[in-house]
Structure formats: structure tokens, C-alpha cells
N, C-alpha and C positions, 0 to 999 in steps of 0.2 A: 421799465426804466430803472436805472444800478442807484443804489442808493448810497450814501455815503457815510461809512460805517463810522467813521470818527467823528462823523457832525452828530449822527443817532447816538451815540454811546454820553457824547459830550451830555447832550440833551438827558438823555437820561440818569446820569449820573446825578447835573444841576436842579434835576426832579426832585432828588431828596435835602436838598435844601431847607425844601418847606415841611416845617415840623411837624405837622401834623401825620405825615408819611414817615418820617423816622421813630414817632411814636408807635404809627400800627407796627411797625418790622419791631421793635423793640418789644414791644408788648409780645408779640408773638412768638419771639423767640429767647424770650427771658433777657433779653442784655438792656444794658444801661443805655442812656440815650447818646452820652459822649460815646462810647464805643463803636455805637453805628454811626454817628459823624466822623470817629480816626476811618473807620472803613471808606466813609463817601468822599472825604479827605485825600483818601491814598486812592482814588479810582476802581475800588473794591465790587461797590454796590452801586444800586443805580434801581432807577421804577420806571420801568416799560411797558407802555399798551396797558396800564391800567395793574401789575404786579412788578413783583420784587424782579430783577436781575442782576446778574453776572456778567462781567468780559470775560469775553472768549481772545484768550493771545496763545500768537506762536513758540515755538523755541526763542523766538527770538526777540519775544517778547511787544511783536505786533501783533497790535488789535485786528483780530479779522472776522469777529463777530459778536451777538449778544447770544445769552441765554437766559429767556425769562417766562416767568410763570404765570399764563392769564387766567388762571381761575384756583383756590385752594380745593385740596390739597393738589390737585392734578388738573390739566397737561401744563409741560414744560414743552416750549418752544424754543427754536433758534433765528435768525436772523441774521445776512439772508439763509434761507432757505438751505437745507444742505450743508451747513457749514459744521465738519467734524467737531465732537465735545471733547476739545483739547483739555488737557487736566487743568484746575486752577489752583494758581500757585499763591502764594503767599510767603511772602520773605525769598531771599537771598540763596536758592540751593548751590551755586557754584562756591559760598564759602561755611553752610551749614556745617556744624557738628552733630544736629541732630535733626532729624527729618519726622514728621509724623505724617501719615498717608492716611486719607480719608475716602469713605467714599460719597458723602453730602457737603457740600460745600456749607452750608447752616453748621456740622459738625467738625467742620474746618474751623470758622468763625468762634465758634463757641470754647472749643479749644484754646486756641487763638484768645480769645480773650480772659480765661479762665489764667490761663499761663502766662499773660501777659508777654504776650509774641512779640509787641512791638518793642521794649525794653531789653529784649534779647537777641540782637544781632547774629546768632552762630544758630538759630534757631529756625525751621523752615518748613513749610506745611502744603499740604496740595490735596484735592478733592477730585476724584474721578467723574462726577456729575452721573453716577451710576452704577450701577455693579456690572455693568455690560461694554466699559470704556477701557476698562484696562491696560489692553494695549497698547494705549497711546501714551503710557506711562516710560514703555522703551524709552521714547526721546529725550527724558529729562536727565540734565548732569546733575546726578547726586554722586558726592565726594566718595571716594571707595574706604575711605576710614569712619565716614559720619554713621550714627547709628538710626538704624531706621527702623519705629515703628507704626504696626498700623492697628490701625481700630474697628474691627467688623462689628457690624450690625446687630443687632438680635433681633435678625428674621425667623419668623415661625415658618418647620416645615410642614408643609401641605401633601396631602397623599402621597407619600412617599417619593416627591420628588428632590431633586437640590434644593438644597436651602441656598436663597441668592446669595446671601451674606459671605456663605463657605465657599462657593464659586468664586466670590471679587475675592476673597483671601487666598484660595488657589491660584485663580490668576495672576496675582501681584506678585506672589511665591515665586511663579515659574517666570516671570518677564523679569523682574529683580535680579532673579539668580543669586542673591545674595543673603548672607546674614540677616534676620528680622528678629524684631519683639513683638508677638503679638498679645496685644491691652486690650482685655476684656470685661467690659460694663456689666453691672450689677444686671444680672436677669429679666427684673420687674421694671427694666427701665430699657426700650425699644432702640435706644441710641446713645451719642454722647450731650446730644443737645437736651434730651430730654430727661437725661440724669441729671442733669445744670439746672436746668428751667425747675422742671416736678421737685428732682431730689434736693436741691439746692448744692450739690459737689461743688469742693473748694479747690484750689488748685492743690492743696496738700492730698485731696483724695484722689486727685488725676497723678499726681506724683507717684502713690502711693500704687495704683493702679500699673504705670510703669514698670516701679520698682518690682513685683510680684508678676509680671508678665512674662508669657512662654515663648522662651529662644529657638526660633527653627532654623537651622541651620541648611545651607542650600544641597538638594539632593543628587547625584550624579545621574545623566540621563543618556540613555545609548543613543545613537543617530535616528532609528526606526521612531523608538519611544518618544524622540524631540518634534521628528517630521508629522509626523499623527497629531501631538498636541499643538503642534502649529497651526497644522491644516483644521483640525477641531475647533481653534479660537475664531479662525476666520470664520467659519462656517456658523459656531453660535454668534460672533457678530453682526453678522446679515441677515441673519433671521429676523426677521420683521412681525411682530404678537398683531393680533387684533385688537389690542388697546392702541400700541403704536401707532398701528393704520390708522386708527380714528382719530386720531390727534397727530399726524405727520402733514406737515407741509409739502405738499408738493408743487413748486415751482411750475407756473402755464406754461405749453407750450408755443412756441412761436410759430406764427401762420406763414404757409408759403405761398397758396392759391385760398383767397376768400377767405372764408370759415370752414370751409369741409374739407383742407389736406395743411396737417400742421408739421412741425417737425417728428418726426418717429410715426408717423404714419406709413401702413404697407396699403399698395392699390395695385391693381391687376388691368391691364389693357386689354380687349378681347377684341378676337376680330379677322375676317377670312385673310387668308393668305394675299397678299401684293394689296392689301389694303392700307397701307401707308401705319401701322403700329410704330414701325423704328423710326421712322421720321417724327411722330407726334410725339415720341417718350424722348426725341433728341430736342425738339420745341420745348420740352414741357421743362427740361432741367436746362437750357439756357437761358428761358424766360424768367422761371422762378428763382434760380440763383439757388437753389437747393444746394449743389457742393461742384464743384470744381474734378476735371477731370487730368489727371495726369501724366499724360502719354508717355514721357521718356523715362518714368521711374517702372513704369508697369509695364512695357512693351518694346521691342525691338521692331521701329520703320524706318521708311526711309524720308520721311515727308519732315522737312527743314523747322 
């Protein structure tokens, strides 16, 4: 049964209402308690299924899903099921003069209120929900004068493979196409939340952070070189980890016959010759309603 994403988001949202729940999210990510009220306020936050969540909106600024976290530190879920982790935005991009890109939405926030985001109108923020979302960064109108930077992570590298953090900053690079600052946090400190939270960072050190940040300027890329890291993005996008699998929803199948043939099931009809096979497989998908057949797009007859 479809559920109805704006009566769940509502609900979740009026979740944090009750104080006691704006205290754990506060306590836990260093902010003040008014700060996560302007968040639950603006439709920001919200506690779902037992953790913290996010709205999930389009370009266009409809709600078409949640994302929330039922156990710390890890999995993140969405709801329903399936539903792309659209960047989240924060402030105004269609009239920002300055943009900062995140890839934790907690280090969106923190940001966000370190800077005091909501006092600055021309100011605009957004969180990939990943280092693996990137792409879906294309779609946002950010102003082609506004200045935009972003803040990687300090992820440690492991056996010599990528370092996530330098992938989402690769990635942003090349989908941007554009001019960036990239701000980077004090070493000893895993992120920007946790500079804030541990370090205690004022906004004069996030300023400051800015101001000393490295200007990468966008690189020219041949057609070959473009199509390869096209096809590259997509293909690490669909790769699916064995963490993911353990904590990915998968939406049930719908039944077509009983419980033993659901939708995406393959079955084999066996059976001597003039034993009536084509007649039973033509019973079998006018009864079950399984899909509809279309004679005059697929075939040329003469039967009216």
C-alpha cells in the first residue's frame, strides 16, 4: 500500500516538537537547542522510525521522500523505498552569492549555523547525503557568478585505495565544471561538525578557513576523456558494497499467481509437442494480468 509522503514527513517532522528529542539531536551534534527548533521550524529535521531524518525534495522543491537513520552511527535509510538521495539544500540557490557544498547534511547544518545561514539571505548550502551522490548535484541552479565552496572530509586512506572524500571532491569538480574554493578542516578533526562540536570552531575560524582556501579552477576535457568519466560515474554509482546490501531496502515483490510467481519471476513450461504449452502460457498471462499485449505497435496483421 503507497503511503503518503507528506502526511509521514509532516509526522515526522512534529516528532521533534517534543524536547526531549531535540535535546538528544543537539547534544549530539554540538548545536544549541533554538538552532534545531529554526531547523524543525523550516522543515529541515524531523525523527523517523525511531532516528534523526531529512526531506528528500526535487528541483522543484517537492517533497518525494525521507531520509533517516535507524540505528547510530549506521544504516541510513530512505523512504519509500528507492527514492534517489537528492542533494539537500538549504537556503535560496537561485539568488545565492555564495554556495558552500557539503557532503553530510549534520555538516551542512553545522555550518549553517556556525555562520549563521539564516541571517544571510545571498548565502546557500546543500549536502550530497554521501560521497557517492554527486551527480545529482547537475540539477541544481547555482548562479554562474556566485562563489562556490566545498568542504571534503578527512577520510583516511585504506590500502591504498581512493580516499572517499577526494572522489566527492573529484566528482563535484567535474559535474560543476566550474570555479570552486576548496576549505579544508584542521587534520585532527574528521569533519566540519566535529571541528565545531570537539574543536569548539567559531565562525571567525570557518571564515578564516575560506579565506586560505585553495581555488581550483575548471579543467578542459577532450570528448573521449569526458565520455569515459561519464560512463565511470555511472558505473561507480551502481555498484552496490556489501554494507549497502545489508542495509538496502528492497521493495516486495507483487504476486501474480499465489505465492510461487511474483512480478520478475522467470518460469519454463515443459512439455511434448501438440500438448497444448501455447494455449496454457496464453491462459496464464490473460488470467494473471501480468502485462498487456500490443499487437499494432509490434506487428503488422490484418485482424481489425
Amino acid at each position: 500500500m503507497a503511503i503518503d509522503i507528506e502526511d509521514e514527513w509532516h509526522r515526522a517532522n512534529q516528532a521533534l516538537a517534543n524536547s526531549s528529542l531535540i535535546k538528544k539531536i543537539a547534544d549530539e551534534r554540538g548545536w544549541t537547542i533554538d538552532f534545531c527548533q529554526s531547523l524543525q521550524r523550516q522543515s529541515l529535521l524531523g525523527w523517523y522510525k525511531g532516528g534523526p531524518a531529512f526531506p528528500i525534495r526535487d528541483t522543484a522543491s517537492k517533497l518525494v521522500g525521507i531520509h533517516y537513520r535507524i540505528n547510530k552511527p549506521k544504516p541510513w535509510k530512505v523512504e519509500p523505498s528507492g527514492t534517489s538521495l537528492l542533494p539537500l539544500v538549504v537556503g535560496d540557490l537561485s539568488t545565492a552569492g555564495l554556495v558552500h557544498g557539503h557532503e553530510s547534511p549534520w555538516d551542512e547544518f553545522t555550518s549553517w549555523a556556525v555562520i549563521d545561514g539564516f541571517s544571510r539571505p545571498t548565502m546557500a548550502t546543500f549536502a550530497t547525503r554521501g560521497a557517492r551522490n554527486v551527480r545529482h548535484v547537475a540539477g541544481l541552479k547555482i548562479p554562474a557568478n556566485a562563489t562556490v565552496c566545498l568542504w571534503p572530509q578527512n577520510d583516511p586512506s585504506t590500502n591504498g585505495q581512493t580516499v572517499p572524500s577526494e572522489a566527492w571532491l573529484a566528482g563535484l569538480i567535474q559535474v560543476l565544471n566550474r570555479r570552486v574554493i576548496r576549505v579544508s578542516t584542521p587534520p585532527q578533526y574528521e569533519d566540519v561538525n566535529a571541528w565545531v562540536r570537539d574543536g569548539h570552531a567559531t565562525a571567525a575560524d570557518l571564515e578564516r578557513a575560506i579565506a586560505n582556501g585553495q581555488v581550483i579552477e575548471p579543467q578542459p576535457v577532450d570528448d573521449e576523456q569526458r565520455i569515459f568519466e561519464e560512463l565511470l560515474a555511472k558505473y561507480q554509482a551502481a555498484i552496490c558494497t556489501s554494507e549497502d546490501l545489508e542495509t538496502l531496502s528492497i521493495k516486495p515483490r507483487e504476486p501474480l499467481i499465489g505465492d510461487w510467481m511474483r512480478e520478475g519471476d522467470l518460469g519454463f513450461v515443459w512439455g511434448e509437442r501438440g500438448g497444448g504449452k501455447t494455449w496454457f502460457g496464453n491462459a496464464f498471462v490473460n488470467r494473471s494480468g501480468a502485462f498487456r499485449l500490443d499487437c499494432s505497435s509490434a506487428c503488422r496483421c490484418d485482424v481489425p
